[in-house]
N, CA, C and O atoms as a GROMACS GRO file, in nm:
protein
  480
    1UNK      N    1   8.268   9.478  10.268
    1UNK     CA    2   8.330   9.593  10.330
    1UNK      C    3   8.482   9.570  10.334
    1UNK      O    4   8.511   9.458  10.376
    2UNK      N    5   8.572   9.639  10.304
    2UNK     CA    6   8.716   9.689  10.292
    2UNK      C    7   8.763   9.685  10.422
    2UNK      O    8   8.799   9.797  10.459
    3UNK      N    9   8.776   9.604  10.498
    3UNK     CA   10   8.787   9.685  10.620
    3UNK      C   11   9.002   9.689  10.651
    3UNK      O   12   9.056   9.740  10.749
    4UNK      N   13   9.066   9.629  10.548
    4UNK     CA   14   9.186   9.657  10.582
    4UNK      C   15   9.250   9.754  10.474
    4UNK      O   16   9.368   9.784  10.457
    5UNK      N   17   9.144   9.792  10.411
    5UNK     CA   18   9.236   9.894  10.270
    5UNK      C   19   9.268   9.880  10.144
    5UNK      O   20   9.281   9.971  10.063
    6UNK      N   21   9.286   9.723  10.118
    6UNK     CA   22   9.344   9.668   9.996
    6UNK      C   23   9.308   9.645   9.922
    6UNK      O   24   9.365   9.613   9.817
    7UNK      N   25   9.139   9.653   9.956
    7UNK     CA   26   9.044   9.652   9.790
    7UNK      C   27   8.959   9.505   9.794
    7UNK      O   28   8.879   9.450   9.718
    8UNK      N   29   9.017   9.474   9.915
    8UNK     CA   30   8.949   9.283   9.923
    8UNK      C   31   8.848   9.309  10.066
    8UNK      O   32   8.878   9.371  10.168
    9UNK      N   33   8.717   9.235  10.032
    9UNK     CA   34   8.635   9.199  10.156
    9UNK      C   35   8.685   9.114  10.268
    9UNK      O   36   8.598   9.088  10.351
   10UNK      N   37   8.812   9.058  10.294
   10UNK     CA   38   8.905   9.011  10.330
   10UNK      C   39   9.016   9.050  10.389
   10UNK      O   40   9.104   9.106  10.324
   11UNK      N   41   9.031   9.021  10.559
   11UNK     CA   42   9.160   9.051  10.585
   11UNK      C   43   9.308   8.940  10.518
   11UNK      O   44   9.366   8.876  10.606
   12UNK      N   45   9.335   8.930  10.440
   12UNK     CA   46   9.449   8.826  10.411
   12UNK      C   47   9.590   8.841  10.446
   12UNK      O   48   9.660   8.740  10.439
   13UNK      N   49   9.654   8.977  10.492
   13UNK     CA   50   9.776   9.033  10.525
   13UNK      C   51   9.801   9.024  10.676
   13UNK      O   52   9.703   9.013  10.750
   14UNK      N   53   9.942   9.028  10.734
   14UNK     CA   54   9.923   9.056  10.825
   14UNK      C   55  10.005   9.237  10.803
   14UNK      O   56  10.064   9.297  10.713
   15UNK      N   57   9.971   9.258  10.911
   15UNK     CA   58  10.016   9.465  10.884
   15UNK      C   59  10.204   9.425  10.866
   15UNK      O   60  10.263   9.317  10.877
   16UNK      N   61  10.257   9.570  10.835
   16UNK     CA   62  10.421   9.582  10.852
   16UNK      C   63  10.451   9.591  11.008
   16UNK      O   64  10.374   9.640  11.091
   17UNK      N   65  10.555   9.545  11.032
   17UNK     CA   66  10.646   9.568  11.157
   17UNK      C   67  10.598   9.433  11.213
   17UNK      O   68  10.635   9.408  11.327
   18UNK      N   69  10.485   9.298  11.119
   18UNK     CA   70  10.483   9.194  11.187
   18UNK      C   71  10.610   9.110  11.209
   18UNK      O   72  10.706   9.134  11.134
   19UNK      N   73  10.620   9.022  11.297
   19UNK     CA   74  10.686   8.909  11.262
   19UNK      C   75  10.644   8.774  11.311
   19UNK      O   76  10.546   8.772  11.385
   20UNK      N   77  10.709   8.651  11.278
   20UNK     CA   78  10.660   8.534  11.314
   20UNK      C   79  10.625   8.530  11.425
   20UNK      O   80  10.504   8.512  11.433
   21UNK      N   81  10.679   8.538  11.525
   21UNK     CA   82  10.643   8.523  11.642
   21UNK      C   83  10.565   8.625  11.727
   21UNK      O   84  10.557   8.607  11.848
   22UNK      N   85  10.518   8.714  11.677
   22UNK     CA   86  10.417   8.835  11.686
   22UNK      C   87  10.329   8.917  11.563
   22UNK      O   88  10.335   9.036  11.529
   23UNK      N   89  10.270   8.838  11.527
   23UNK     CA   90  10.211   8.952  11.381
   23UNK      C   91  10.107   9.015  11.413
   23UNK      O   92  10.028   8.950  11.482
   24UNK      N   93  10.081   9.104  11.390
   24UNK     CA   94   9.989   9.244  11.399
   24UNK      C   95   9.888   9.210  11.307
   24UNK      O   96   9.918   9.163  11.197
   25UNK      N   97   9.781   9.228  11.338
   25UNK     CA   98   9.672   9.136  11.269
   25UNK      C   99   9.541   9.301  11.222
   25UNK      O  100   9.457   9.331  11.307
   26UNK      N  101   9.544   9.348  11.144
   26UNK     CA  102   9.457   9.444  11.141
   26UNK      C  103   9.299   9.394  11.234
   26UNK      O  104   9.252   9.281  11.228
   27UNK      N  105   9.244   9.500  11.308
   27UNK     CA  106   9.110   9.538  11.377
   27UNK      C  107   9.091   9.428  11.496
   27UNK      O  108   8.986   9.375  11.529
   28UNK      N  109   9.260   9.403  11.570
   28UNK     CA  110   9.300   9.342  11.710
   28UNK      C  111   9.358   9.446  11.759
   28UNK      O  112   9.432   9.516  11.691
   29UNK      N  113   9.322   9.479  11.926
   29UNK     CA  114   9.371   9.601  11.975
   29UNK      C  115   9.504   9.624  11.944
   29UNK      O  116   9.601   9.548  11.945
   30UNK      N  117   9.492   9.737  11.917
   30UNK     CA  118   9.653   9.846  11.929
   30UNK      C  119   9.693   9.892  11.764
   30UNK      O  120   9.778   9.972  11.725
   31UNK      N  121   9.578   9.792  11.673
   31UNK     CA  122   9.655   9.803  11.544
   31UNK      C  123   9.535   9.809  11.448
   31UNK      O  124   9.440   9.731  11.439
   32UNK      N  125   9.555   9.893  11.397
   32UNK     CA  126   9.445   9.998  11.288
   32UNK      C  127   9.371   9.919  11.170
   32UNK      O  128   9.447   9.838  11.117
   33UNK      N  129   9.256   9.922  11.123
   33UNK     CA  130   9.200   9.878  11.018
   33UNK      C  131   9.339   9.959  10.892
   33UNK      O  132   9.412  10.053  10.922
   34UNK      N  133   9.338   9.902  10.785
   34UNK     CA  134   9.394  10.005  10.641
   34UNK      C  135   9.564  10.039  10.708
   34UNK      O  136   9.618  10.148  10.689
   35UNK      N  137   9.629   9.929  10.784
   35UNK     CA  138   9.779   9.931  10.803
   35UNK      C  139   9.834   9.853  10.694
   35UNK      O  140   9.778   9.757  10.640
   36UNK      N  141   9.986   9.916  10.656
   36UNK     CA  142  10.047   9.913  10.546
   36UNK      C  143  10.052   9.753  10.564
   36UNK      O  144  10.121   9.732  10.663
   37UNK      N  145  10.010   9.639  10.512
   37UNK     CA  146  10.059   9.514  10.492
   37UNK      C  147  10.175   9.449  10.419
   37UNK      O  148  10.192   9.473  10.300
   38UNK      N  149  10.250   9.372  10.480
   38UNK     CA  150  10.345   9.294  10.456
   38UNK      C  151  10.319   9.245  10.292
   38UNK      O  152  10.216   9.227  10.227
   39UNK      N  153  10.466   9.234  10.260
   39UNK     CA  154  10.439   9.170  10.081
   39UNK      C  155  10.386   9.034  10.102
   39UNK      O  156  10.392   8.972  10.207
   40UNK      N  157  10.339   9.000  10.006
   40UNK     CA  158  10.263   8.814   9.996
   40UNK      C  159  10.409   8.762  10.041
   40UNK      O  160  10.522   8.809  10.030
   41UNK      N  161  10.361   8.647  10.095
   41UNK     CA  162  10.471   8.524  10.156
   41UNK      C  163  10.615   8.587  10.222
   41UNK      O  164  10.714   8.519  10.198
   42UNK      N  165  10.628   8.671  10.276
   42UNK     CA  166  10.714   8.762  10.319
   42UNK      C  167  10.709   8.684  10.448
   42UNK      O  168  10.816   8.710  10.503
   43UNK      N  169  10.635   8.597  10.528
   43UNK     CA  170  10.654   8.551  10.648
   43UNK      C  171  10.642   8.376  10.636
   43UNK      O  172  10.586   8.305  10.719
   44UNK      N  173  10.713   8.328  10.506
   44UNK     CA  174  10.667   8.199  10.498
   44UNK      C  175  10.757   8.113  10.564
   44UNK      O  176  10.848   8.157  10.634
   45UNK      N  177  10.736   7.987  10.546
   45UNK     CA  178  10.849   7.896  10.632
   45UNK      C  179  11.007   7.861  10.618
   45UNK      O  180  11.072   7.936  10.546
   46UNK      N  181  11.055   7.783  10.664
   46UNK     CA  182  11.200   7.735  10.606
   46UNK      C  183  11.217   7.718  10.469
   46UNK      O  184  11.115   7.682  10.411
   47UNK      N  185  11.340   7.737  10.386
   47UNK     CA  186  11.371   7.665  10.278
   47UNK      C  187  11.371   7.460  10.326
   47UNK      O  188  11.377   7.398  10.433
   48UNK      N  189  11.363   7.433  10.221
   48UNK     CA  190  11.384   7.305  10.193
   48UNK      C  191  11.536   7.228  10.175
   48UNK      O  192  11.596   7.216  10.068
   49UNK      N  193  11.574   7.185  10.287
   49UNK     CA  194  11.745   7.122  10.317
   49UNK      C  195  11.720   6.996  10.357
   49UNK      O  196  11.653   6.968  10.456
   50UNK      N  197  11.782   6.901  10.264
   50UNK     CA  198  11.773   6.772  10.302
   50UNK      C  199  11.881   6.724  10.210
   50UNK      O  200  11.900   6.762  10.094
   51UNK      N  201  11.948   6.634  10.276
   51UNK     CA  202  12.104   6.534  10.255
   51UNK      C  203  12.060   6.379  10.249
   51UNK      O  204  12.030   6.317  10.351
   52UNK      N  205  12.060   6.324  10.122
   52UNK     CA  206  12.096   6.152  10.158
   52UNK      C  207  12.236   6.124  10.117
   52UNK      O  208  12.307   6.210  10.064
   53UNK      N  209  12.263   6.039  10.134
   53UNK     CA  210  12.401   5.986  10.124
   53UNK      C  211  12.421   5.822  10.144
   53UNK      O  212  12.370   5.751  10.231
   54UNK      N  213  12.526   5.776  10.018
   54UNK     CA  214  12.546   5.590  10.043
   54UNK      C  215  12.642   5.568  10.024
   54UNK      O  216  12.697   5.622   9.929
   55UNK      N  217  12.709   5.480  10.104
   55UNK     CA  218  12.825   5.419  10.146
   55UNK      C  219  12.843   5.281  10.116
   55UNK      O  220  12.789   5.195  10.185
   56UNK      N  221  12.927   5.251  10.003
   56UNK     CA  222  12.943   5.095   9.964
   56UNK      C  223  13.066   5.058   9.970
   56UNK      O  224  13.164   5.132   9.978
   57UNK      N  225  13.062   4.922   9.967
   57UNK     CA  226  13.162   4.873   9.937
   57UNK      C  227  13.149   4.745   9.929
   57UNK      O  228  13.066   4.679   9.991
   58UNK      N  229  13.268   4.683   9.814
   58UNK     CA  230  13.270   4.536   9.706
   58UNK      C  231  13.354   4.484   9.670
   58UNK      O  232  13.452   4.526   9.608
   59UNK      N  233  13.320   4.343   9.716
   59UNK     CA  234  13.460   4.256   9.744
   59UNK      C  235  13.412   4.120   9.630
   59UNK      O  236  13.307   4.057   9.634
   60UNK      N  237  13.517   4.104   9.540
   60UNK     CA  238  13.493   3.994   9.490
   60UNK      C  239  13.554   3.828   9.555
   60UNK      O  240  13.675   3.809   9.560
   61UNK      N  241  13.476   3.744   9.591
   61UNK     CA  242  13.503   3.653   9.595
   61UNK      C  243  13.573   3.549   9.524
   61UNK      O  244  13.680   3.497   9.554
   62UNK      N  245  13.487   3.522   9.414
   62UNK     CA  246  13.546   3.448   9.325
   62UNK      C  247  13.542   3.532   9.173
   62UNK      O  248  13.526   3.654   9.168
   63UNK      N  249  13.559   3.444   9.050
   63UNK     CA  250  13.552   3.505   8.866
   63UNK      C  251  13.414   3.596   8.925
   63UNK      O  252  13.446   3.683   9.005
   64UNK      N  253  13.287   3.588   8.900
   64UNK     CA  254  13.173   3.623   8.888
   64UNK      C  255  13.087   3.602   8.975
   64UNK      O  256  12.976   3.562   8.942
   65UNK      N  257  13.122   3.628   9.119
   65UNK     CA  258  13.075   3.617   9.253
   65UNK      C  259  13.134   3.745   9.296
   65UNK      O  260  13.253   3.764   9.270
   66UNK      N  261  13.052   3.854   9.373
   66UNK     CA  262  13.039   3.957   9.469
   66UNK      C  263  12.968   3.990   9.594
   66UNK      O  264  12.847   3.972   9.592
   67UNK      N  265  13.030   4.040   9.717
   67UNK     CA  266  12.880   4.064   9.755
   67UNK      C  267  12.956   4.221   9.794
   67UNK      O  268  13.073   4.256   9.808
   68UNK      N  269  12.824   4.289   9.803
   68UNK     CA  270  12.849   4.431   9.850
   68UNK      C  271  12.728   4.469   9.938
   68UNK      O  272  12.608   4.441   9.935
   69UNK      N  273  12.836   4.568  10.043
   69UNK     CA  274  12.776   4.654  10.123
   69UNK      C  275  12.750   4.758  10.162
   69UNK      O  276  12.849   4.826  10.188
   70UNK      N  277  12.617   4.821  10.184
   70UNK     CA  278  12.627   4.964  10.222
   70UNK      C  279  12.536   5.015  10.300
   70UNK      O  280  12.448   4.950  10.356
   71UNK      N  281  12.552   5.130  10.306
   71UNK     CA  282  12.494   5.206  10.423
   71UNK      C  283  12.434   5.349  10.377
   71UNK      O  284  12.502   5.441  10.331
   72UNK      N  285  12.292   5.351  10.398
   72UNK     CA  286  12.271   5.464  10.328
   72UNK      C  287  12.180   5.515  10.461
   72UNK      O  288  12.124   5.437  10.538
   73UNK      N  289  12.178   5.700  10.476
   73UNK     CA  290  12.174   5.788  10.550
   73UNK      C  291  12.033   5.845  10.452
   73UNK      O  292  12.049   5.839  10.331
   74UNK      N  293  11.894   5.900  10.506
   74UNK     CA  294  11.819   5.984  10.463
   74UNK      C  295  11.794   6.119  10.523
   74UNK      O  296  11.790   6.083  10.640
   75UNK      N  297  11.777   6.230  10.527
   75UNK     CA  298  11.778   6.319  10.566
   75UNK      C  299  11.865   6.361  10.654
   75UNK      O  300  11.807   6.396  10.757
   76UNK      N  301  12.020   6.378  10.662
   76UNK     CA  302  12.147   6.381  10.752
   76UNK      C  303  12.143   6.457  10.819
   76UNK      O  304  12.207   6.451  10.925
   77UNK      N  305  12.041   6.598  10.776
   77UNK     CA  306  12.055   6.696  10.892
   77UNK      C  307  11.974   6.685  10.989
   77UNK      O  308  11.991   6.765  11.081
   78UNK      N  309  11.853   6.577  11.002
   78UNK     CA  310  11.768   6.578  11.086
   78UNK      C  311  11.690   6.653  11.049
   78UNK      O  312  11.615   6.681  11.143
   79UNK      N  313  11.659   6.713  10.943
   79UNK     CA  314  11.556   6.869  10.968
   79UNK      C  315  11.445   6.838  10.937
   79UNK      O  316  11.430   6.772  10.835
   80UNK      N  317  11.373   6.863  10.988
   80UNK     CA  318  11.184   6.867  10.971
   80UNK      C  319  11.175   6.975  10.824
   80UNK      O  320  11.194   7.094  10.847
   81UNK      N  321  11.150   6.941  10.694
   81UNK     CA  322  11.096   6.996  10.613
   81UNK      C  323  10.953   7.063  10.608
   81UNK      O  324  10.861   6.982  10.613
   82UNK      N  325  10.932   7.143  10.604
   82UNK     CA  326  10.770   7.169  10.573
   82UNK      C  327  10.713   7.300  10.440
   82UNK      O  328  10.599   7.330  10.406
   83UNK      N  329  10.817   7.341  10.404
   83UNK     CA  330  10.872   7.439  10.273
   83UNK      C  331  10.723   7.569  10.309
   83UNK      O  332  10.718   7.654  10.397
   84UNK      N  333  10.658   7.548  10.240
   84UNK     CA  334  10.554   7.646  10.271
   84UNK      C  335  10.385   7.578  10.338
   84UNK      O  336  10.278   7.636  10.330
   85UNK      N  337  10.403   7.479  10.385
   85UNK     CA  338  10.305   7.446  10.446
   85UNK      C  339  10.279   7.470  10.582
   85UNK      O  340  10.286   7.378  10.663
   86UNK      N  341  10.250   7.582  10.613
   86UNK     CA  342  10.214   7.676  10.695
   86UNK      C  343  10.078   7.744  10.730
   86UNK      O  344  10.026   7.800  10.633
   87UNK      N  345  10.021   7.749  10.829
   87UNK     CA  346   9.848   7.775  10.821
   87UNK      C  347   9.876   7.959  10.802
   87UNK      O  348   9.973   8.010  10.858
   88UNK      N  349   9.788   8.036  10.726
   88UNK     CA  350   9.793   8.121  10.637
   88UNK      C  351   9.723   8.217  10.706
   88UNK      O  352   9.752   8.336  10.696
   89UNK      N  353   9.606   8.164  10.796
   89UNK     CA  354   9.484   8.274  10.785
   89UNK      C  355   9.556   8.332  10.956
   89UNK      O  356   9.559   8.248  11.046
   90UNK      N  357   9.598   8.445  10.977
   90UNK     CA  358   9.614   8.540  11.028
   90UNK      C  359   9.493   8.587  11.154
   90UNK      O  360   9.539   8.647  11.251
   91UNK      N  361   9.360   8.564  11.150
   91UNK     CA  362   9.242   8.577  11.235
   91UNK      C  363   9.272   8.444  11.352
   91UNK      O  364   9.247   8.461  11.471
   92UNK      N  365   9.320   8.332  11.306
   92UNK     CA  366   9.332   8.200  11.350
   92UNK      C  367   9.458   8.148  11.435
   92UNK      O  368   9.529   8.055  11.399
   93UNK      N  369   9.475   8.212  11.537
   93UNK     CA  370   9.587   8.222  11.622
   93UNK      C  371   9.630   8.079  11.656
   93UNK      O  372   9.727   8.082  11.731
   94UNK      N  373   9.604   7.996  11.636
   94UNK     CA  374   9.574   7.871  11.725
   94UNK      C  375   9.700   7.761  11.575
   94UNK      O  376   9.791   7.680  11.590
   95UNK      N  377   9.631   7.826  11.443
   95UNK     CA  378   9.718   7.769  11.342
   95UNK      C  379   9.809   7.863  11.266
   95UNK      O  380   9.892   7.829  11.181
   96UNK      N  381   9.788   7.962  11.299
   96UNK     CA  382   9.851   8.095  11.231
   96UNK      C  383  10.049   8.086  11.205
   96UNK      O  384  10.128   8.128  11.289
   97UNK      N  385  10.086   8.028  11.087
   97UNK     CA  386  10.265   8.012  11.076
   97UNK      C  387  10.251   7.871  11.182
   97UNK      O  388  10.337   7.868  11.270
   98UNK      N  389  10.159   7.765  11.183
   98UNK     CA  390  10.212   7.653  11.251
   98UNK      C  391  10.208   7.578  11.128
   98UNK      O  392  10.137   7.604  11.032
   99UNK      N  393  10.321   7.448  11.144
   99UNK     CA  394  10.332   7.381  11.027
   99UNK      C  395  10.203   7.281  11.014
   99UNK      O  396  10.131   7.241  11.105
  100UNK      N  397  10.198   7.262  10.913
  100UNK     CA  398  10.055   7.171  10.901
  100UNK      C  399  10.020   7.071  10.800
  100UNK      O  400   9.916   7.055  10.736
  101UNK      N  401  10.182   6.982  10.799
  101UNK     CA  402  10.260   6.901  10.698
  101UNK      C  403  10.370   6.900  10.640
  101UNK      O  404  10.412   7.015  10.628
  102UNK      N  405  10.453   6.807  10.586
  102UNK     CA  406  10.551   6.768  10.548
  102UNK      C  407  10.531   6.822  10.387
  102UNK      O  408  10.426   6.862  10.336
  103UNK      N  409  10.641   6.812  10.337
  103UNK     CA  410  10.682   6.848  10.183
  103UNK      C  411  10.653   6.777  10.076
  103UNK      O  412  10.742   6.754   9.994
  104UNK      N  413  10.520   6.728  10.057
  104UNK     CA  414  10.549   6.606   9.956
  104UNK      C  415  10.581   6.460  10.052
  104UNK      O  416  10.614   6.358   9.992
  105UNK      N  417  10.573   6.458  10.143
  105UNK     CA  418  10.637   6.314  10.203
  105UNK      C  419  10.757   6.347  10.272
  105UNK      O  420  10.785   6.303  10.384
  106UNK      N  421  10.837   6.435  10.196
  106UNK     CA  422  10.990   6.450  10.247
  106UNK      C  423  11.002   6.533  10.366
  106UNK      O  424  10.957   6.648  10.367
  107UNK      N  425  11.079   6.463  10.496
  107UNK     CA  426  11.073   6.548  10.580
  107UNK      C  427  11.135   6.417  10.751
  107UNK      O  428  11.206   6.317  10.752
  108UNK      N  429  11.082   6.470  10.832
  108UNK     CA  430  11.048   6.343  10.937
  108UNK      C  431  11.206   6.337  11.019
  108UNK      O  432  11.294   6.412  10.977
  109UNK      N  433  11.226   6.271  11.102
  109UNK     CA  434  11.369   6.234  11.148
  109UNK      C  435  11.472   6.157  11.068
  109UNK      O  436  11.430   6.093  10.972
  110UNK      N  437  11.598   6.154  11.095
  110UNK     CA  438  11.708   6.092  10.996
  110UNK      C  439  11.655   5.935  11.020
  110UNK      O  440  11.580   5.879  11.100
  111UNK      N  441  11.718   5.906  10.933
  111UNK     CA  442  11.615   5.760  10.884
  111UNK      C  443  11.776   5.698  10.810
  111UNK      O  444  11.830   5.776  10.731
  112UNK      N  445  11.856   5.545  10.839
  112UNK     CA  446  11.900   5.464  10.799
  112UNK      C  447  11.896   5.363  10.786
  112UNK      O  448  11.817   5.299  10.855
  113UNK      N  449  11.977   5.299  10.693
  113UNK     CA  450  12.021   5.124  10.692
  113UNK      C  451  12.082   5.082  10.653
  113UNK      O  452  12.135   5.154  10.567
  114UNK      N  453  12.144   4.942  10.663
  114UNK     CA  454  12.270   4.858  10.634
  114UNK      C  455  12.163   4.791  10.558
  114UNK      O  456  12.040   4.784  10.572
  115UNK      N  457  12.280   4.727  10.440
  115UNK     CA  458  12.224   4.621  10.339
  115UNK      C  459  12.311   4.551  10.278
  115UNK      O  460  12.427   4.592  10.280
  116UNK      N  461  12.281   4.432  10.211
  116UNK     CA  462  12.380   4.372  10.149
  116UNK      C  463  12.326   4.308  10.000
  116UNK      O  464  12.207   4.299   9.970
  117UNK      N  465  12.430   4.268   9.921
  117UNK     CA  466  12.396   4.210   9.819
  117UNK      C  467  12.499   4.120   9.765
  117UNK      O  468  12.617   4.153   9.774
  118UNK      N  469  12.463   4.005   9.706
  118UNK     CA  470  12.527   3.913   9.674
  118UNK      C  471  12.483   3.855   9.543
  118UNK      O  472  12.388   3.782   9.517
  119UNK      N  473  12.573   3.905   9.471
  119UNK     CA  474  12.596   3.881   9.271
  119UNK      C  475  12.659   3.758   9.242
  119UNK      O  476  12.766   3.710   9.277
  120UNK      N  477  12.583   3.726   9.182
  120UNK     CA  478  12.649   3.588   9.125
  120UNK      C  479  12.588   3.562   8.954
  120UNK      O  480  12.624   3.464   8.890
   0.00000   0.00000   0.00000
C-alpha cells in the first residue's frame, strides 16, 4: 500500500516544511498521508572540515649529524566529522538525523604531539 504517494510501499521521505530539528513525518498527527516530500538527502549532515598541520625544525650539529623537531596538530578545528552518517529512517525518532559514526575513522577531538629525530 502507497500510503505516502510516491509509488513506494514505504514511507522513506520526510514531508516539505521539515527540518532537522522538527520533521514532519507523513501519517503522525497534524500531517497528511501523500505530502509533498523533501528532495533525497536535502536534510543530511555536516560537510567534512578537518585541518592537520606540522611544525619542524633542524639544527645541524655536526658534517652529517641532525636532530629535528616537531609538532604536529590533527584535526585543528576540533570538529566531530560524521559527513553523512546519519540514522535515515524517519518512523524512528529515537535515531532519526542522530549521528551514528565517524567518517572513515576521521573525526574525534584534536589530537597532538611532539617528536624528535636524530640523523646521523
Amino acid at each position: 500500500m502507497d500510503t505516502d504517494g510516491d509509488g513506494r510501499t514505504t514511507i522513506d521521505r520526510v514531508c516539505a516544511g521539515s527540518t532537522v530539528a522538527a520533521p514532519l513525518i507523513p501519517g503522525r498527527p497534524g500531517v497528511p498521508f501523500g505530502c509533498t516530500q523533501v528532495p533525497q538527502n536535502s536534510l543530511r549532515g555536516d560537510p567534512f572540515v578537518q585541518l592537520n598541520t606540522r611544525f619542524g625544525w633542524s639544527h645541524g650539529i655536526r658534517e652529517q649529524m641532525k636532530i629535528r623537531l616537531y609538532y604536529e596538530m590533527f584535526n585543528l578545528f576540533n570538529r566531530d566529522n560524521f559527513c553523512n552518517n546519519f540514522g535515515e529512517n524517519a518512523n524512528s525518532s529515537s535515531t532519526f538525523n542522530q549521528p551514528l559514526g565517524y567518517c572513515d575513522g576521521y573525526g574525534g577531538p584534536l589530537r597532538s604531539q611532539f617528536g624528535f629525530r636524530f640523523e646521523f
